[in-house]
C-alpha positions as CSV (number, residue, x, y, z in Angstrom):
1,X,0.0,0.0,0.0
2,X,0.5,3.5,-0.6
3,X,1.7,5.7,2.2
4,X,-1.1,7.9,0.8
5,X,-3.7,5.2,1.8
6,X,-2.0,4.8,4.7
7,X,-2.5,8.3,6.6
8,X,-5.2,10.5,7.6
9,X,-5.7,13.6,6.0
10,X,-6.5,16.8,8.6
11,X,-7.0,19.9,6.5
12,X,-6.4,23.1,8.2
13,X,-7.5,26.0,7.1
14,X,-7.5,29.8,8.4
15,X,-10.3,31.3,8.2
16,X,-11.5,33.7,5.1
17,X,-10.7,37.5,4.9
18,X,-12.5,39.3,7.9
19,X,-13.5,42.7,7.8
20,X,-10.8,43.6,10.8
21,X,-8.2,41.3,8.8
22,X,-9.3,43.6,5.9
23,X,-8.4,47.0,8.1
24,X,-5.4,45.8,9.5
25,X,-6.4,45.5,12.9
26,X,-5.6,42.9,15.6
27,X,-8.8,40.8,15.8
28,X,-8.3,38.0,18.4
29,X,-11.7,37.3,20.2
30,X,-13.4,40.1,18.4
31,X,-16.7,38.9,16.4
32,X,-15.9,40.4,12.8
33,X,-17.6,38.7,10.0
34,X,-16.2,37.7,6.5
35,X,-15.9,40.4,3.9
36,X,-17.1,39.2,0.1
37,X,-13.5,38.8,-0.6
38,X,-13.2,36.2,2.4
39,X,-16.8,34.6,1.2
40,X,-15.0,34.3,-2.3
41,X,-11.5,32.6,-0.6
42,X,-13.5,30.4,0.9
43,X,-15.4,29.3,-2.3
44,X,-12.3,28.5,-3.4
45,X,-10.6,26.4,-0.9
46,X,-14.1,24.6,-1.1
47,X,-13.3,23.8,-4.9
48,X,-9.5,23.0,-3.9
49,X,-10.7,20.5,-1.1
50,X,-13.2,19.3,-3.4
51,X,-10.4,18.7,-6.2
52,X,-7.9,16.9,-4.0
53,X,-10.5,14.4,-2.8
54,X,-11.8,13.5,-5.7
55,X,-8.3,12.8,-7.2
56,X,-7.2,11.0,-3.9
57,X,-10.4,8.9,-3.7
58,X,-11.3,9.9,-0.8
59,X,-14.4,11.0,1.0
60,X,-15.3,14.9,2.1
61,X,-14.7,15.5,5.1
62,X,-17.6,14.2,7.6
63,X,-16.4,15.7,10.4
64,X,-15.4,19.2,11.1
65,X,-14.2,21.4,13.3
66,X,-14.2,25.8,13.9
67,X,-13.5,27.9,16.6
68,X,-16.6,30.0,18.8
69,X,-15.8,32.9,16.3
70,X,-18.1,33.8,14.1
71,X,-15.4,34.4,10.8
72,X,-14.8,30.3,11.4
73,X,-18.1,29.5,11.3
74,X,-18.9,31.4,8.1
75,X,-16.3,30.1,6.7
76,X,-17.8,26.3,7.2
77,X,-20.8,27.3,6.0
78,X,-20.0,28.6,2.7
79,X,-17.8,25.5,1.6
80,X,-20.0,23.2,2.9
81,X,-22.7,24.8,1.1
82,X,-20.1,24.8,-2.0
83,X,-19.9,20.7,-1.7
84,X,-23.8,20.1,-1.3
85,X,-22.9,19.1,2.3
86,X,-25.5,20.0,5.1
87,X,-23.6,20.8,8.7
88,X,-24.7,20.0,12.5
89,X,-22.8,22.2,14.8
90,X,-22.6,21.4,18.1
91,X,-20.4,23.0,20.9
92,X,-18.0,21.2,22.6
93,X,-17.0,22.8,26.4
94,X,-14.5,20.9,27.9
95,X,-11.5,18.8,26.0
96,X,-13.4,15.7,25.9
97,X,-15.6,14.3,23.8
98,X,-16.9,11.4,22.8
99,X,-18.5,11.3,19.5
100,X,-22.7,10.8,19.5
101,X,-24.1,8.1,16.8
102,X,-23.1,7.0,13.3
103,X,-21.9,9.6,10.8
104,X,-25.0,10.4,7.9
105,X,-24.1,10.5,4.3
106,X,-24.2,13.7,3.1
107,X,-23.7,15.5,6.7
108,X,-20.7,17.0,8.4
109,X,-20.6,16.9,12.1
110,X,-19.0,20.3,12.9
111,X,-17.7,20.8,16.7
112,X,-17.3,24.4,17.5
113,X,-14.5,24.7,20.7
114,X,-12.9,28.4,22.0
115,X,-10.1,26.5,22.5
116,X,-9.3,26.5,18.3
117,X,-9.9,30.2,19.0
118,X,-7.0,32.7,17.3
119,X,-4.9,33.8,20.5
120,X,-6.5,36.7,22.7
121,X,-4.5,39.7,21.6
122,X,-4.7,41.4,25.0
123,X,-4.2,45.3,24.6
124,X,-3.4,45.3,21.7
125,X,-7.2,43.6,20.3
126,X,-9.0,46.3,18.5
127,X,-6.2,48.4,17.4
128,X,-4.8,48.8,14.0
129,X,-1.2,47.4,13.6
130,X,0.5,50.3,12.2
131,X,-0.2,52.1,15.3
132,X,0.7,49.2,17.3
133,X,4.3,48.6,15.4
134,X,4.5,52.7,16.0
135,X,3.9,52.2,19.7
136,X,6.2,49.5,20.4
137,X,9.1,50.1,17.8
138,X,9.7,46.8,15.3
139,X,11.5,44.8,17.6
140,X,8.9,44.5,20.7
141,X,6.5,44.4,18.1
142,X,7.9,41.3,16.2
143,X,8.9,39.5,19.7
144,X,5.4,39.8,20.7
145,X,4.1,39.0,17.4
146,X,6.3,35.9,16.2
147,X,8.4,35.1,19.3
148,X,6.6,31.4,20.7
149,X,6.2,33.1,24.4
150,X,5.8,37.1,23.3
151,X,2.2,38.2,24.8
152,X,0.5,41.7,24.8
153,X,0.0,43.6,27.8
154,X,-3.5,42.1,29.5
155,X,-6.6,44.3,29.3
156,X,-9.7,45.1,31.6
157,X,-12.0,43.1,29.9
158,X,-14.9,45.8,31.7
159,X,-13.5,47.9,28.9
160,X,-12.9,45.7,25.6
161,X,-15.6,43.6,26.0
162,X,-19.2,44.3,25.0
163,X,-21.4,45.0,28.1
164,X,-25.1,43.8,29.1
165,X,-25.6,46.9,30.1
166,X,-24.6,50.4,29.8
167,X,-22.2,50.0,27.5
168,X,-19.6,52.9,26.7
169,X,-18.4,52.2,23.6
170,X,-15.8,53.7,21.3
171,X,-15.9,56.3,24.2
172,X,-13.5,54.0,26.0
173,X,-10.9,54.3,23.5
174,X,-11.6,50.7,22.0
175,X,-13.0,50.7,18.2
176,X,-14.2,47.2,18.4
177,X,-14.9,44.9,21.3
178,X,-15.6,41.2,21.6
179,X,-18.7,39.8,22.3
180,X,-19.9,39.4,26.2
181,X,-18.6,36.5,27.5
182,X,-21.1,35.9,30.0
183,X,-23.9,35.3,27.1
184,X,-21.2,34.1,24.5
185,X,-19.6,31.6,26.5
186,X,-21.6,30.5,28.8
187,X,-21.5,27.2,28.6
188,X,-17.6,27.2,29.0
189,X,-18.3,29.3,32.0
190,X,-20.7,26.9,33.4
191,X,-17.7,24.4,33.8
192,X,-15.3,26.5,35.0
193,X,-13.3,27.4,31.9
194,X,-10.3,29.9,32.4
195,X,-10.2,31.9,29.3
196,X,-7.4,34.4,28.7
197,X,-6.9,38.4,28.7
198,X,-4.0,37.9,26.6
199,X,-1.9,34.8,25.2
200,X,1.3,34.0,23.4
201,X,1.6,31.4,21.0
202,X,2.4,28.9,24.0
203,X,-0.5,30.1,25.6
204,X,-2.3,28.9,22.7
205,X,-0.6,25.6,22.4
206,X,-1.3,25.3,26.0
207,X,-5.5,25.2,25.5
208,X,-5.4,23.5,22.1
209,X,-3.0,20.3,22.6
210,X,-5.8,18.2,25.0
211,X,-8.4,18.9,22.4
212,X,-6.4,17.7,19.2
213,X,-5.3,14.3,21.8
214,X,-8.8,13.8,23.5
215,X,-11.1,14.9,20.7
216,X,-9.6,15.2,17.3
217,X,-7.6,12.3,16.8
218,X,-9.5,10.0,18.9
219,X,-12.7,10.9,16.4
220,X,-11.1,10.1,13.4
221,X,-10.2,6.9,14.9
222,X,-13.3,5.6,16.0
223,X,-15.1,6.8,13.1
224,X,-12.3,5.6,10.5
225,X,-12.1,8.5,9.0
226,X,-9.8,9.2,5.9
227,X,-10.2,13.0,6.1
228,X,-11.1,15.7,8.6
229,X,-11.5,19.8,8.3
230,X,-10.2,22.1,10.9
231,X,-11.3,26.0,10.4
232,X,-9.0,28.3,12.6
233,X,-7.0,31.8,13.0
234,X,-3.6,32.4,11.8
235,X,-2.2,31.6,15.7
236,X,-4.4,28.1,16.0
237,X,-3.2,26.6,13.1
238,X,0.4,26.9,13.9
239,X,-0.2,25.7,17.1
240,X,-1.6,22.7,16.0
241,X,1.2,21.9,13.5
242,X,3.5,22.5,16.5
243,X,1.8,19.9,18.2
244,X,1.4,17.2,15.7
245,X,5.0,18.2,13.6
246,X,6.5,18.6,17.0
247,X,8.0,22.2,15.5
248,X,10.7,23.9,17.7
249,X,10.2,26.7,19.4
250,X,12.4,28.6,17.3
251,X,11.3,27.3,14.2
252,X,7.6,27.8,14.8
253,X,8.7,32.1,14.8
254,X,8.8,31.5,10.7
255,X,5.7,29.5,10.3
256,X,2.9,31.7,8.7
257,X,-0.4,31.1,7.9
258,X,-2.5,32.7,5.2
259,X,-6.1,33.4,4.8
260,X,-8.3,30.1,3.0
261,X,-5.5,28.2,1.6
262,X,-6.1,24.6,2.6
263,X,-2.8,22.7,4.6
264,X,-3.2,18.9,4.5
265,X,-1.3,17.4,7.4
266,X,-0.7,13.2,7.2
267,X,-0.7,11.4,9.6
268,X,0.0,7.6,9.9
269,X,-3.2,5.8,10.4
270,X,-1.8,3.7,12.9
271,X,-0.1,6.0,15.7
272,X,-1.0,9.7,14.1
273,X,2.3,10.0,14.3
274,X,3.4,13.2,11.5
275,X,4.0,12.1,7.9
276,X,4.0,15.6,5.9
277,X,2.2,18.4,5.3
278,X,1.6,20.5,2.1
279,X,-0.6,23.0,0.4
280,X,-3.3,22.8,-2.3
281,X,-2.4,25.5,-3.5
282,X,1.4,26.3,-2.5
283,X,2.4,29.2,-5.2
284,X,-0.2,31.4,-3.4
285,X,0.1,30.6,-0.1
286,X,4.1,31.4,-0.2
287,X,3.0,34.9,-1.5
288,X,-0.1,35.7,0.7
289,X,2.0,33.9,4.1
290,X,4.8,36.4,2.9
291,X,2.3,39.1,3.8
292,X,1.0,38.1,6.3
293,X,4.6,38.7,8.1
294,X,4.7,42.2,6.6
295,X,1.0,42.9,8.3
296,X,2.0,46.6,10.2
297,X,5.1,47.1,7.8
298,X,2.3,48.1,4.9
299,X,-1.0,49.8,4.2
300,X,-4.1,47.9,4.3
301,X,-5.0,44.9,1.9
């Protein structure tokens, strides 16, 4: 046999252009939407995904997983719709889980988790990156950035987040906020969740590891699954490469994600142990990762 037929497939994918990615602006936990651009980017990794399946004979994905941010979620929804797949969505709170019935033909199960949230970009959430780089001169700005333990000052979440009541806005210096966690995530409150006022890239690897051990791989295992779909942020997805490529610290500073270009990790069938990973569509994603890098250095996309 093949070592092709041999592996399971996960495809990452971050997320399609938001409208904050789209004005240059750290989003983290903020709820921005897809722009039409990041509607059309995901139509295409739908037709990419679609593509390599077919030419692998392999199935579409049957199970799926996004983050608890709304620009993940969108995402799924738009290349599912692009395959003639219908999605159940179902939130998952803690990092266990064990999977509910017999996968349906033309259905993906799609588990929603805050732990495949992008990293919580502290004080610096809601502010344009230009400003931030002009703040904090390149080199803080690129250690907190890129370096695997760099985190942004914490906030008073009072302030950034949205309030039930009498809230004060753009009036408290903050553009954009993220939703209220109280109503938002309420059922990772209810089990005692800690979630973060800021996080490096360890942070993130931190939350994200027991969920890709206890719910991810275990899945695909008892559901034999050749393929699986992971929707994240920029800061998830190289977090779980770290994880399953086992990428050094150091190294991980140069890994860098682009918006909707599908990343097919292998792993052996067997073990999950790391076979190799590579693009759909690598041409594009070396240019649009390149800028990605640059994000602060330039004007906005």
């Amino acid at each position: 046999m093949t070592i092709e037929s041999n592996t399971f497939k996960l495809i990452l994918l971050r997320h399609g252009q938001s409208e904050l990615n789209h004005e240059n602006i750290f989003c983290g936990w903020i709820d921005a939407g897809l722009t039409q651009k990041g509607k059309d980017q995901a139509k295409n990794a739908a037709n990419l995904i679609i593509d390599y399946c077919q030419t692998h004979s392999i199935p579409l994905p049957q199970v799926g997983y996004i983050s608890r941010l709304v620009r993940t979620r969108q995402t799924m929804e738009v290349i599912l719709a692009e395959m003639n797949l219908k999605g159940s969505y179902e939130v998952v709170s803690g990092s266990n889980y064990e999977p509910k019935g017999q996968l349906k033909q033309g259905y993906t199960s799609v588990l929603e988790t805050w732990r495949l949230n992008e990293r919580h970009y502290g004080s610096w959430q809601g502010k344009r990156k230009p400003d931030v780089l002009k703040e904090y001169g390149e080199d803080q700005y690129m250690y907190i950035r890129r370096d695997y333990e760099g985190k942004p000052p914490h906030v008073d979440l009072n302030r950034e987040m949205l309030q039930e009541v009498n809230d004060q806005g753009s009036s408290t210096g903050y553009d954009f906020k993220e939703p209220n966690r109280h109503l938002k995530y309420n059922i990772e409150e209810q089990i005692g969740e800690e979630l973060p006022a800021s996080e490096s890239l360890k942070d993130v690897v931190q939350r994200l590891e027991p969920f890709i051990r206890n719910v991810v791989i275990p899945t695909s295992q008892k559901n034999n699954l050749d393929s699986s779909l992971i929707i994240g942020h920029g800061s998830s997805v190289r977090s779980i490469l770290k994880i399953l490529q086992g990428i050094s610290d150091e190294d991980i500073k140069s890994v860098d994600i682009a918006n909707a270009t599908p990343l097919v990790v292998e792993l052996d069938k067997q073990n999950f142990t790391f076979v190799r990973r590579y693009y759909l569509d690598p041409e594009k994603a070396k240019i649009d990762a390149e800028k990605v890098r640059r994000e602060g250095f330039q004007s906005n996309p």
